[in-house]
VOVO-883125 format. One record per residue (C-alpha): residue in one letter; x, y, z. Coordinates in steps of 0.02 Angstrom, whole numbers, padded with zeros to 5 digits, always signed. Each point is the difference from the previous one (the first is absolute). Example, Ala and Ser with C-alpha at 12.3 -4.5 7.8 and 13.67 -1.06 7.14 Angstrom:
<marses>
A+00615-00225+00390 S+00069+00172-00033 
</marses>
This chain:
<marses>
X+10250-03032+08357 X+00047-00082-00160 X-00009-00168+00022 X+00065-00035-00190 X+00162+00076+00040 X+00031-00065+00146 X+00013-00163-00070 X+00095+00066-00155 X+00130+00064+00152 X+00000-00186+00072 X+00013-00098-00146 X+00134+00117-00063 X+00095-00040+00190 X-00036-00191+00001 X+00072-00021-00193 X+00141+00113+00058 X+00043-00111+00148 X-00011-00148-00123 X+00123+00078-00119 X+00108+00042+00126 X+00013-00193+00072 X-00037+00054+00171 X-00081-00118+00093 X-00063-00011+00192 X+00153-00063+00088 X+00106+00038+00146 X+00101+00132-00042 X+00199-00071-00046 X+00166+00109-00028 X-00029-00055-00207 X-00158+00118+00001 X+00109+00167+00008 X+00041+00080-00169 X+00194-00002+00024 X+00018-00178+00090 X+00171-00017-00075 X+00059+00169+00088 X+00059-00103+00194 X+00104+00108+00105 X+00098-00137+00148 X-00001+00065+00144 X+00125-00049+00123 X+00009-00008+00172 X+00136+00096+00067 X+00131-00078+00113 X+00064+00148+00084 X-00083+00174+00071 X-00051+00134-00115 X+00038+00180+00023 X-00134+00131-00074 X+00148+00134-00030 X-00012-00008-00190 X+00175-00075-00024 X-00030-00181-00061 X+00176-00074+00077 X-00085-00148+00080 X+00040-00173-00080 X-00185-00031-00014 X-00028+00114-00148 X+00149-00066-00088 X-00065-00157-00003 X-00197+00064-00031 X-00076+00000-00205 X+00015+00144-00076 X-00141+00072-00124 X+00099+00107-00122 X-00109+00018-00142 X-00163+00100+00017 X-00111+00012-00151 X-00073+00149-00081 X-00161+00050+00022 X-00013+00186-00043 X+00019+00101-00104 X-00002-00162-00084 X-00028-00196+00049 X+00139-00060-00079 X+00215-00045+00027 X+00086+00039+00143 X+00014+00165+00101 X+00121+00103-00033 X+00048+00002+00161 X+00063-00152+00124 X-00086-00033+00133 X+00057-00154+00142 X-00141-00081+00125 X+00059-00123+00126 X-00088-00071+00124 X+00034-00128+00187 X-00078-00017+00126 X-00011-00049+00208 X-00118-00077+00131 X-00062+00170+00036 X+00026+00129-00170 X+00008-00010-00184 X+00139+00097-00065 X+00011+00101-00153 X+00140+00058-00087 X-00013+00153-00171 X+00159+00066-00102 X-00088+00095-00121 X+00139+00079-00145 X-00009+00169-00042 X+00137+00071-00121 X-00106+00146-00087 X+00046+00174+00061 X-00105+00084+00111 X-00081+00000+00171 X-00103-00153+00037 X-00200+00037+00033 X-00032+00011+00171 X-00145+00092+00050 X+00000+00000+00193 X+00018-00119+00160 X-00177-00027+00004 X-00057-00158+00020 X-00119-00099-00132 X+00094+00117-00131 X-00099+00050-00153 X+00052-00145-00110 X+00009+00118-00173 X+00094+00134+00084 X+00162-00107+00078 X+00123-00130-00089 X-00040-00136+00108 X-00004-00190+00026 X-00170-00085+00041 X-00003-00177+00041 X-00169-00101+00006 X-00031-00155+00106 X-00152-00116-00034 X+00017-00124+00146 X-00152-00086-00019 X+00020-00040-00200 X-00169+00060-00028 X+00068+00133-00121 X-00149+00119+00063 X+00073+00066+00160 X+00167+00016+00092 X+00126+00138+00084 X+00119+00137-00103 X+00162+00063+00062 X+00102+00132-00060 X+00133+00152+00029 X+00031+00128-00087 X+00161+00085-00076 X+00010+00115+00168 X-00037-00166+00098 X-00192+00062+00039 X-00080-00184+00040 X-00174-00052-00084 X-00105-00136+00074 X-00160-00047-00018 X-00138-00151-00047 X-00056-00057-00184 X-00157-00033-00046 X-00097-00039-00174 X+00156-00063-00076 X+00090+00161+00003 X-00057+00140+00116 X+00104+00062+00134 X-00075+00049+00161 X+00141+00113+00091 X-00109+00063+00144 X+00068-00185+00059 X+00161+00017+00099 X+00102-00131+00108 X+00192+00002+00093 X+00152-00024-00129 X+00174+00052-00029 X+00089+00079-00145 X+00172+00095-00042 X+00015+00082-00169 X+00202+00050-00058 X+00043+00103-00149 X+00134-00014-00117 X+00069+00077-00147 X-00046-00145-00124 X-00141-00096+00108 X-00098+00018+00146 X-00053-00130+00101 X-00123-00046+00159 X+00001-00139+00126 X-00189-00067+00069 X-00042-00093+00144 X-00208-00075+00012 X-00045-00085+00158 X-00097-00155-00038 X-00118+00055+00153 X-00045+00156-00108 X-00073-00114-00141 X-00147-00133-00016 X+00055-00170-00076 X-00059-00177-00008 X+00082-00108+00119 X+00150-00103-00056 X-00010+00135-00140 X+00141-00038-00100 X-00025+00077-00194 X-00062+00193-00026 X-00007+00092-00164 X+00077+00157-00026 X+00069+00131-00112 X+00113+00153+00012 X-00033+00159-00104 X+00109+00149-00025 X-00051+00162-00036 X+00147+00095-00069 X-00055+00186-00069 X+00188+00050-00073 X-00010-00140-00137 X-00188+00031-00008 X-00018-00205+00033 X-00100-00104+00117 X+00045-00194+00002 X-00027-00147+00115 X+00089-00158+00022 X-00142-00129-00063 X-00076+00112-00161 X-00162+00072+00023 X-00100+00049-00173 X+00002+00213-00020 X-00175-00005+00005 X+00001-00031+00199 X+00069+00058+00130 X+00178-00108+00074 X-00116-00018+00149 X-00108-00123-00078 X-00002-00169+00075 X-00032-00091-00144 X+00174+00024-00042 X+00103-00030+00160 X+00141-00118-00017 X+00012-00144+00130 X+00125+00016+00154 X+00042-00184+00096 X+00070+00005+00179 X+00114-00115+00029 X-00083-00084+00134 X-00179+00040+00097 X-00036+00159+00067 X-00014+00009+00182 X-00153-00004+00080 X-00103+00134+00022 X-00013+00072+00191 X-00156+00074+00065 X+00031+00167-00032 X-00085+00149+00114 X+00034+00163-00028 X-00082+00126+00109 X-00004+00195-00060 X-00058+00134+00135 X-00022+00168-00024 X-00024+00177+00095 X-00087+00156-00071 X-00017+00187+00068 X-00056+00130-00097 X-00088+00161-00020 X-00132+00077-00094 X-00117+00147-00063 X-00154+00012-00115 X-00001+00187-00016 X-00151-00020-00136 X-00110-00032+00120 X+00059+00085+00157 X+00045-00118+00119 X+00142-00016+00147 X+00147-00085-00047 X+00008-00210+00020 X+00136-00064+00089 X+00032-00186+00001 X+00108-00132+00048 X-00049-00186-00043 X+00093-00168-00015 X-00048-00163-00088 X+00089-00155-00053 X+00007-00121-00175 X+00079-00175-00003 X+00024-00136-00101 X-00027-00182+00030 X+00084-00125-00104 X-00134-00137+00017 X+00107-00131-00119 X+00146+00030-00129 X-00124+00076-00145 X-00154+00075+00119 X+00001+00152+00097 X-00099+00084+00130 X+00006+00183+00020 X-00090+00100+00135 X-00030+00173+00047 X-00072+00124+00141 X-00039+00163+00000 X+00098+00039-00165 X+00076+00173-00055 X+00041+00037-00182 X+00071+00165+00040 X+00152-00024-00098 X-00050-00065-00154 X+00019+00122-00139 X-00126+00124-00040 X-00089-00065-00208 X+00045+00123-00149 X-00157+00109-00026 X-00042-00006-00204 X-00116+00106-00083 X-00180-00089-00027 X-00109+00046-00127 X-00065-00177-00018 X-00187-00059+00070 X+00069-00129+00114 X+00087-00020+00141 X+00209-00008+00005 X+00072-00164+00039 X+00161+00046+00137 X+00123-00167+00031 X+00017-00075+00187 X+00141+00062+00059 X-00039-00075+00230 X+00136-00134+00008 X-00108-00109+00101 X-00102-00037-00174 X+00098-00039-00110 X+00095-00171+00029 X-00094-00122-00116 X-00117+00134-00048 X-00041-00070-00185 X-00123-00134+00107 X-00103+00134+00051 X+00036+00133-00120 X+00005-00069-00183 X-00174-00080-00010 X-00091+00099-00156 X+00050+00141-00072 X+00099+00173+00028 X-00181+00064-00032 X-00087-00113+00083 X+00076-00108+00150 X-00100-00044+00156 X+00145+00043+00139 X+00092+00140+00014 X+00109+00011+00161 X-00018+00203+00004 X-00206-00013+00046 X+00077-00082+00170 X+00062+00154+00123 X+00004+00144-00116 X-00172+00070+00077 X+00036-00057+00171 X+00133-00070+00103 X+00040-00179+00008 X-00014-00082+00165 X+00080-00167-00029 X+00023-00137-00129 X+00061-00152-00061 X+00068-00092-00181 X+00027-00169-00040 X+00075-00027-00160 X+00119-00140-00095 X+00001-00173-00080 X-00043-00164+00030 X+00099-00121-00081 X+00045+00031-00203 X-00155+00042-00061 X-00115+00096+00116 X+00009+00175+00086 X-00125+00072+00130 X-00029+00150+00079 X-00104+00080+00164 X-00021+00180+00047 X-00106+00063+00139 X+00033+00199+00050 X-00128+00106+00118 X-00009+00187-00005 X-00041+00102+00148 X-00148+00100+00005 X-00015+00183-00061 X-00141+00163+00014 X-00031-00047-00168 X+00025-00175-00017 X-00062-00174+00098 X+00153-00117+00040 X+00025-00131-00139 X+00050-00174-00025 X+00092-00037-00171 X+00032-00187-00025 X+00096-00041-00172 X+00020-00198-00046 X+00084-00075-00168 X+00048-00164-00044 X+00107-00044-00173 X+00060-00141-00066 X+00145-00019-00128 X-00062-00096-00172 X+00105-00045-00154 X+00155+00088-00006 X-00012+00172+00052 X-00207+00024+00006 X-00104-00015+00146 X-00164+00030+00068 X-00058+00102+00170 X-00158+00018+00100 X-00023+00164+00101 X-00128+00047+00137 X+00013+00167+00053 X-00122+00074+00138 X-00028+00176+00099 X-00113+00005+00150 X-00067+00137+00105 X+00045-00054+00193 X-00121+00062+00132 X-00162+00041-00118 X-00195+00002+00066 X-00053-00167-00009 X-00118+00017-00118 X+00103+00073-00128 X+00125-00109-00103 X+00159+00107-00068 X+00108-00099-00098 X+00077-00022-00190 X+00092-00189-00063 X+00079-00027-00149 X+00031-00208-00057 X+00099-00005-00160 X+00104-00127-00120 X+00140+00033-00117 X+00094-00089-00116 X+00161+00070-00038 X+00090-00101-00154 X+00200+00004-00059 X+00069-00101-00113 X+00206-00062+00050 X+00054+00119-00131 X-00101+00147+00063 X-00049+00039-00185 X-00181-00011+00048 X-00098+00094+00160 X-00172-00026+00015 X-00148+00004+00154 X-00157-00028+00041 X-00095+00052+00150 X-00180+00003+00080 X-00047+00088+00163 X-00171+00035+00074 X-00019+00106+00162 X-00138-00018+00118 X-00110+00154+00113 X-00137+00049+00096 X-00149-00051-00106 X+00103-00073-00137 X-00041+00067-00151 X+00004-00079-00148 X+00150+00048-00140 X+00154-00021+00119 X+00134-00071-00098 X+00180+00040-00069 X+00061-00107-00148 X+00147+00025-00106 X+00125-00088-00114 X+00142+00033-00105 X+00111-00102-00128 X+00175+00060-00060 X+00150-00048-00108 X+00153+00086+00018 X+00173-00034-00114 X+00162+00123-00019 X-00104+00080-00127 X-00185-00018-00001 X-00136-00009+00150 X-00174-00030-00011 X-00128+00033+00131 X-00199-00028+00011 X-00077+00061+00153 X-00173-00033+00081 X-00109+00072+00152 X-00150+00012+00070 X-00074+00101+00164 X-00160-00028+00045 X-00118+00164+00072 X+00002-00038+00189 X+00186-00085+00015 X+00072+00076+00155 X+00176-00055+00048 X+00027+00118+00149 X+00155-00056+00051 X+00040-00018-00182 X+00068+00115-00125 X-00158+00002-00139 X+00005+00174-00139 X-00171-00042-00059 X-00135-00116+00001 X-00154-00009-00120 X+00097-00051-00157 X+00068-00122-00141 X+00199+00021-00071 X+00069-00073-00121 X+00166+00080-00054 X+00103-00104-00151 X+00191+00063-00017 X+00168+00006-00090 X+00170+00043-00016 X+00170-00017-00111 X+00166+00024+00019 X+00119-00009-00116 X+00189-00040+00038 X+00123+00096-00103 X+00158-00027+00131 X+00066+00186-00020 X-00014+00182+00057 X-00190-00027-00002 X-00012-00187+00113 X-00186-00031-00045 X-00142+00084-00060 X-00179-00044-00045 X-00197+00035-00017 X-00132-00040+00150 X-00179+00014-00002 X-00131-00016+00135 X-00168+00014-00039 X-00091-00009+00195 X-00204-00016-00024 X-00117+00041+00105 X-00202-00078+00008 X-00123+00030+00133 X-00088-00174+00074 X-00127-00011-00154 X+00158+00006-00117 X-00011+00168-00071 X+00143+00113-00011 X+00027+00129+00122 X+00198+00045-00035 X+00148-00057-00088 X+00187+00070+00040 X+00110-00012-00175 X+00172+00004+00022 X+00131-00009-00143 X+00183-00004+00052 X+00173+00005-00090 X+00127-00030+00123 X+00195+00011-00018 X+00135-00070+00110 X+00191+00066-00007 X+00161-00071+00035 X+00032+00120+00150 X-00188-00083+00053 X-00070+00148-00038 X-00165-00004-00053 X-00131+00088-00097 X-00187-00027-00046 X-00113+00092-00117 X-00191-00036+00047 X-00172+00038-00087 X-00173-00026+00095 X-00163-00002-00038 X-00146-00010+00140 X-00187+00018+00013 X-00104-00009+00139 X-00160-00007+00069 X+00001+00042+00171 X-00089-00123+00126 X+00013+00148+00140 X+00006+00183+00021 X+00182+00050-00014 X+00093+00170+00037 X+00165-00023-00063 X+00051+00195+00055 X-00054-00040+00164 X-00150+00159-00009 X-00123-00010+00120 X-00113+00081-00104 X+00027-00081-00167 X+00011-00197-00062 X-00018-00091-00142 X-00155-00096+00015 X-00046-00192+00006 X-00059-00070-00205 X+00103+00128-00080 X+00137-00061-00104 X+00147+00072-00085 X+00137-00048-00135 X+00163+00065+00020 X+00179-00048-00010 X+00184+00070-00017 X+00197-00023-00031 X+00126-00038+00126 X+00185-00011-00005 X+00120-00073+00133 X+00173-00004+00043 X+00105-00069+00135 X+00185+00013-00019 X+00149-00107+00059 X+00038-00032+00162 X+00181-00006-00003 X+00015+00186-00004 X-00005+00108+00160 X-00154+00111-00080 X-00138-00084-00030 X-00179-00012-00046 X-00156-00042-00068 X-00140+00099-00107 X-00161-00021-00073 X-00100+00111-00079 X-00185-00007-00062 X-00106+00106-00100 X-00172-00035-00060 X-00194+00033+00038 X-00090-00074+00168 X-00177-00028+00015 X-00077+00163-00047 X+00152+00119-00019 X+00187-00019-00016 X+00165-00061+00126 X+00167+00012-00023 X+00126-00034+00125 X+00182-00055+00062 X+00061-00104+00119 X+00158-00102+00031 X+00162+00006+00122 X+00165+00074+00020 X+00128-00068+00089 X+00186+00044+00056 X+00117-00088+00106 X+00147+00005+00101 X+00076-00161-00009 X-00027-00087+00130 X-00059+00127+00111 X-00128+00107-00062 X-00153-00051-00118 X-00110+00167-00028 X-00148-00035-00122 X-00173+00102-00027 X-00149-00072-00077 X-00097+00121-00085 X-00175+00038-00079 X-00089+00140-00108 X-00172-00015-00040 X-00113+00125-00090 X-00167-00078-00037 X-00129+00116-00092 X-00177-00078-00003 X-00087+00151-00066 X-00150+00086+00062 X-00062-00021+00146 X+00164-00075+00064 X+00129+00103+00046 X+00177-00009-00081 X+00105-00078+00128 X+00207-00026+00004 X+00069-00066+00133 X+00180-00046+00057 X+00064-00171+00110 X+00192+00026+00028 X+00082-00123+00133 X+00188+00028+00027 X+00079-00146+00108 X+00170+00003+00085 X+00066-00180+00054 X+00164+00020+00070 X+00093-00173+00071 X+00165+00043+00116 X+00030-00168-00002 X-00108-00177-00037 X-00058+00015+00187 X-00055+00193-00014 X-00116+00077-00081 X-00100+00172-00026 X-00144+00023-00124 X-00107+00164-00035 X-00150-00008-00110 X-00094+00136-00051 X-00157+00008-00095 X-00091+00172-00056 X-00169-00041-00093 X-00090+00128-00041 X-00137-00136-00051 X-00065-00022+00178 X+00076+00158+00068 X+00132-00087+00111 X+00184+00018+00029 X+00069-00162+00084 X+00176-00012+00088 X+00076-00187+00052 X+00153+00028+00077 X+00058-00188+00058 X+00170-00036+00102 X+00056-00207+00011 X+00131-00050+00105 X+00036-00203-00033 X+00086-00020+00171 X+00003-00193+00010 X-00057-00122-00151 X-00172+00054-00047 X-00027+00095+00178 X-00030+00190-00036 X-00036+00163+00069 X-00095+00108-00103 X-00040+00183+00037 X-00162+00065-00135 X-00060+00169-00018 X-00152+00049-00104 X-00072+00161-00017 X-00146+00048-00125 X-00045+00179-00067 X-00149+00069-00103 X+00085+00076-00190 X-00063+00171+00030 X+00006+00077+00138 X+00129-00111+00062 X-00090-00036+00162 X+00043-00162+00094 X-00125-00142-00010 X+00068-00112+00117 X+00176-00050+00043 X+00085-00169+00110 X+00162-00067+00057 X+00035-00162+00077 X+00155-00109+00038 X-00024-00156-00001 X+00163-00169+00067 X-00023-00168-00061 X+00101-00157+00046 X+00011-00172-00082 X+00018-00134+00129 X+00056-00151-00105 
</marses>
């Protein structure tokens, strides 16, 4: 570690705090950004109708929001444009009302019925809820032009989970000049302080024919309209009710059927049930339990091409994780974080589980998970027990604690299988969101406990409309082992300094600028072992188009044996080292179009011979029916003697049809020559009741060249939401 830096890093944060006034204080409605942005909401007199028709006297009498601000292409005036919020409200529901103008020629964006839309692909409304006025995390709403819904949680200050769903109502109308949508929220569906009676908010349109995004309280163009540092305020007019103890109790049944013909066995027929359910243990905590869970249904990760040394990070995608899953997840780095939900039941089935997660009071958040998986012929049953505490400081910073710890159930007595992880972070955000910084320190512990088995990191950064500054910090000790953790390498010291500019011209050509990141790499005595140079000029179009020319220049000295072609015979060996480097150029078009796509192409040399390769997606749709895109991949990689030249092809057409926004039909298919395999996902969704479904998955897997089936499943699996 560096101690000297370090406390560069945290005299840098403390004088930052100073010069940003913020002071450790109960959080008030004058700490948001926008304070002077207050929607009224209120409460309606009569019964609202979700028909998209707004003829009931309660939204003549609601505020209106008719001005949205700018925020690209540029930040500043109005949008071109209008766009109307209003907002009441009942004992039971919060109501939302959207008339969003549209007098430019044309069809409006709608990419499908599907819901948690992509947000770049759709005009759409998004609304953002902070009911706990910690500006860190809260709930997002939205609908799309075809009325497609979007829900999910927010976390970090920005980030949208949308694996998150819950029971609401919408109606979306079109008209020649407008088109508008009607929302109803249950209260029971959110978490809320009792007697809750102020919330921050903002709206944010995304409107692709006038190439404009805007949002009612403005939001910088440098961050996304999602940020809660920049949320207006919205006052009830009198106390929310009470929150009920909610239970919600989710059962499902499974039958399937399936063959490995690799290795020659009968076919597997099974038929299984299991349950989840949720607990509402106050208004802002919630317990969530599970038994004998089945992830059949969840969709299948896109392969990529790896020519890297390290192992590919895939997102959690299981439902059941992923409600307040920045308290377990976002401790560390993306390189190096001590819990990763997808080490728990990817190996072996889960047997049963439980999740305690929430607040207590303003300041403090907890959270508790304990999952078991069942014995295997390969593996013992284990015990995963995940524990993090955080409490809110300043403004927007806070602090956490994690304990994370994996146990071997049923072991000979005299033998001790197990692997913990304690950590600390500090996470730091100043109310304007202009600087982003952490530090963190974890140690794990193991049979015999070696010496050398910490993680420590820390990063400062300053971001404006045009300039952002970032100095980065890490170091992995030999024998850290985060099992249940996501960790690309240990053994090392990182320190990776880095910068970007962006002009602003406000025509044709929106911004454009320089970036440079200059990522070193030292081995524990502090001598270099790699460095990964990357020079960028990056261009951003009115359309949102983009394109971005990049230069990079690497050496290494490998720390392990590595075969990058994947030869059994041939490697490149541990204590060589190579300098090489090479051009890239990338393009992703607009999104308003019904073709469209993204490129990049790289040329240059690669350890000790050459690449070039190119990669990107096309995409064509059939408003709002049919969305058919293929990802696509080309590599040849020529090493030189003794390796082999080697090309190799990844091609993954996907079909995602949606009949309506309660049916749906998805293929995916992936041919990679890279590990021989040709993959087919074929995934039908019927939305029967609110967030009850019936889904019917078929997967089938072939080798590339003889075409001989590997193995190949189908199941159907019914799930019900009792609420």
């Amino acid at each position: 570690m560096r101690p000297a830096l370090l406390l560069v890093l945290l005299f840098l944060g403390s004088s930052l705090f100073a010069g940003n006034n913020l002071k450790w204080k109960k959080d008030t409605v004058t700490t948001t950004f926008n304070n002077n942005f207050v929607y009224h909401v209120k409460k309606a007199k009569g019964t609202i109708t979700v028909d998209g028709v707004f003829d009931e006297p309660d939204w003549q009498v609601a505020q209106k929001t008719d001005n949205f601000f700018k925020v690209l292409p540029v930040d500043t005036g109005y949008a071109t444009q209008p766009s109307v919020m209003m907002m009441t409200y009942d004992d039971k529901a919060l109501y939302l009302a959207q008339i969003f103008y549209d007098t430019i020629p044309g069809k409006r964006v709608m990419e499908s019925f599907r819901r948690d839309f992509s947000f770049a692909n759709n005009d759409n409304l998004l609304v953002f809820f902070d009911t706990f006025l910690d500006q860190t995390n809260g709930y997002s709403f939205g609908i799309s032009a075809s009325g497609a819904k979007w829900d999910g949680t927010m976390s970090n200050g920005h980030s949208s989970l949308l694996d998150w769903d819950c029971k609401w109502e919408s109606k979306t109308r079109h008209y020649d000049d407008r088109w508008v949508t009607e929302m109803r929220i249950p209260f029971k569906s959110l978490r809320y302080p009792n007697n809750s009676q102020t919330w921050y908010v903002n709206f944010s349109r995304l409107d692709l024919k006038s190439d404009e995004k805007s949002a009612w309280a403005p939001v910088p163009r440098q961050f996304p309209t999602a940020s809660l540092a920049y949320t207006g305020v919205m006052k009830f007019e009198e106390p929310l009710p009470k929150s009920k103890t909610q239970f919600s109790f989710i059962p499902y049944i499974f039958g399937g059927v399936s063959k490995d013909f690799e290795a020659g066995t009968d076919a597997d027929y099974r038929k299984d049930l299991g349950f989840d359910a949720k607990v509402g243990i106050s208004s802002s905590m919630n317990l969530d339990l599970t038994y004998n869970p089945d992830f059949a249904q969840v969709e299948v990760d896109q392969q990529i091409a790896n020519i890297d040394r390290f192992e590919l990070f895939f997102p959690e995608k299981r439902q059941f994780f992923l409600e307040n899953s920045d308290l377990f997840s976002d401790y560390g780095y993306h390189t190096s974080t001590p819990f990763f939900s997808r080490r728990i039941g990817l190996d072996a089935p889960v047997l049963a589980g439980a999740r305690l997660s929430g607040k207590i009071g303003n300041d403090w958040r907890i959270g508790f998970m304990n999952m078991t998986t069942e014995k295997t012929d390969e593996l013992l049953a284990r015990n995963f027990t995940v524990a993090s505490v955080q409490k809110k400081v300043f403004s927007r910073s806070n602090f956490g604690v994690i304990a994370v710890n994996k146990e071997y159930v049923n072991v000979p007595s005299d033998t001790s299988m197990y692997n913990r992880v304690f950590g600390f972070d500090f996470n730091l955000a100043s109310k304007d969101n202009f600087w982003d910084g952490k530090f963190f320190y974890h140690c794990s512990f193991q049979p015999e406990n070696p010496d050398k088995q910490y993680a420590q990191g820390a990063f400062l950064a300053y971001q404006t409309k045009h300039i952002k500054v970032g100095l980065y910090e890490t170091s992995i000790g030999e024998n850290y082992r985060a099992e249940v953790g996501y960790v690309r390498r240990t053994g090392y010291n990182f320190i990776g300094p880095s910068v970007s500019y962006s002009f602003v011209p406000n025509k044709r050509v929106v911004s454009h600028g320089p970036q440079v990141k200059l990522d070193n790499y030292f081995d524990p005595g502090y001598r270099k072992i790699e460095h990964e140079y990357e020079f960028q000029y990056n261009m951003q179009f009115q359309d949102r188009s983009e394109l971005q020319l990049s230069f990079t220049n690497n050496y290494v000295e490998l720390q392990e044996d590595f075969n990058p072609t994947h030869d059994e015979n041939n490697y490149l060996p541990k204590g060589s080292d190579y300098k090489f480097g090479g051009v890239s150029l990338e393009y992703t078009s607009t999104r308003k179009t019904l073709f469209n796509y993204e490129v990049e192409m790289t040329k240059g040399s690669f350890y000790c011979g050459n690449i070039q390769y190119i990669q990107g997606k096309v995409g064509y749709r059939f408003q709002p029916y049919v969305n058919l895109t293929m990802n696509f991949n080309y590599t040849d990689l020529d090493l030189g003697d003794p390796f082999e030249r080697e090309k190799f092809l990844l091609v993954g057409p996907k079909m995602d049809i949606t009949f309506s926004d309660k049916i749906f039909w998805s293929t995916f298919v992936q041919y990679n020559e890279q590990i021989d395999n040709l993959n087919i996902n074929s995934r039908f969704q019927w939305r029967y009741q609110p967030v009850s479904d019936i889904y019917l998955v078929y997967t089938d897997n072939y080798f590339t060249g003889n075409w001989n089936s590997r193995n190949r499943a189908i199941v159907l699996k019914m799930t019900y939401w009792f609420n």
